[in-house]
N, C-alpha and C positions, 0 to 999 in steps of 0.2 A: 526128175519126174518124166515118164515117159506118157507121151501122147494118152496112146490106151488107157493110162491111169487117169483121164480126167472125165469127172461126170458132169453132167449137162443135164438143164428138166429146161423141157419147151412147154411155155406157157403162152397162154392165150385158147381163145375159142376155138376149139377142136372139135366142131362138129362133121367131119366126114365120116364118119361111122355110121351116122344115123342116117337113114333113107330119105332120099331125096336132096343131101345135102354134097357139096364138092368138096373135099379134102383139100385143106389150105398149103401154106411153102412149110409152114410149122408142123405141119403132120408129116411131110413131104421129107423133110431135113431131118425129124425124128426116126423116121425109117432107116433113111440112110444111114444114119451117124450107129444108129444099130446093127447093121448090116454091115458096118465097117468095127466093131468090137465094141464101140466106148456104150458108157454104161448111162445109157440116157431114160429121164423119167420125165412126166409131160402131166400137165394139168388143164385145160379141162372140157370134159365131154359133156357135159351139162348143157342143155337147149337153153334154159332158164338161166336168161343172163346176173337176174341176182343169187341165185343158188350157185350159177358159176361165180362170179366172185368171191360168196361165200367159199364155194371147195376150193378157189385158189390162192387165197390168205391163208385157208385154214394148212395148205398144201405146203406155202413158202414157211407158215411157223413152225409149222408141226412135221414134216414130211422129209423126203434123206435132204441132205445137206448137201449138195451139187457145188462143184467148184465154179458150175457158169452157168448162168440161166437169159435162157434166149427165151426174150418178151415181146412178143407180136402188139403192134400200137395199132389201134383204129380211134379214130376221133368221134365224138357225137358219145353218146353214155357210155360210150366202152373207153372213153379215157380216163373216165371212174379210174377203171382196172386199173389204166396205166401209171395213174399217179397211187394207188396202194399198193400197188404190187411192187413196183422201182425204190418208193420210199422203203419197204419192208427188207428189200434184196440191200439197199445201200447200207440200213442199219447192219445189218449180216457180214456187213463188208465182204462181198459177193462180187464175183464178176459178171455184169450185166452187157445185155448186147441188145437192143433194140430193131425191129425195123419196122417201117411205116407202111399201111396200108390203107389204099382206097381211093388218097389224092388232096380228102378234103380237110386236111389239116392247116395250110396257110390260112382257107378261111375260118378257119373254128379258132385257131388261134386270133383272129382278129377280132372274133366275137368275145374273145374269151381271153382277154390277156392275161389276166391274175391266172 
């Protein structure tokens, strides 16, 4: 398989579109990875963090089938996302790739062991 052949969807909160907001490393890396051939698709533009979760469950079941999905992790109710989105991509037997944002994940973890 060559490189070019591999598709990518960058998931997480993609709100730089919308006005007033700053484009994240996930919008960032989406550009590029486009600009460099590979065939990447990305979820989700949604302000409305429960309508975004909805579009991006509905995106990982229903949507193209990516050999790798780069999932942006934020703690606080957006690790909702991170634990249905990663459970969803694992069932898929997908290749996931994670990164963290923000900082405050040791402590949310500590609050939040389960």
């Amino acid at each position: 398989m060559n490189l070019s052949d591999i598709s990518i969807a960058v998931v997480g909160p993609l709100l730089g579109g919308h006005p007033g907001y700053v484009p994240t490393q996930g919008e960032k890396l989406r550009d590029l990875l486009k600009e460099d051939g590979y065939a990447v698709y990305s979820a989700s533009s949604q302000k409305n963090r429960y309508l975004r979760l909805v579009h991006i469950i509905f995106f990982l079941l229903f949507g193209p089938k990516t050999d790798v999905v780069f999932l942006q992790v934020y703690t606080g109710p957006g690790f909702i996302v991170t634990d249905i989105a990663s459970l969803i991509v694992k069932l898929q037997k997908r290749w996931l790739i994670m990164t963290i944002h923000g900082g405050g994940l040791p402590g949310y973890i500590e609050r939040f062991p389960g």
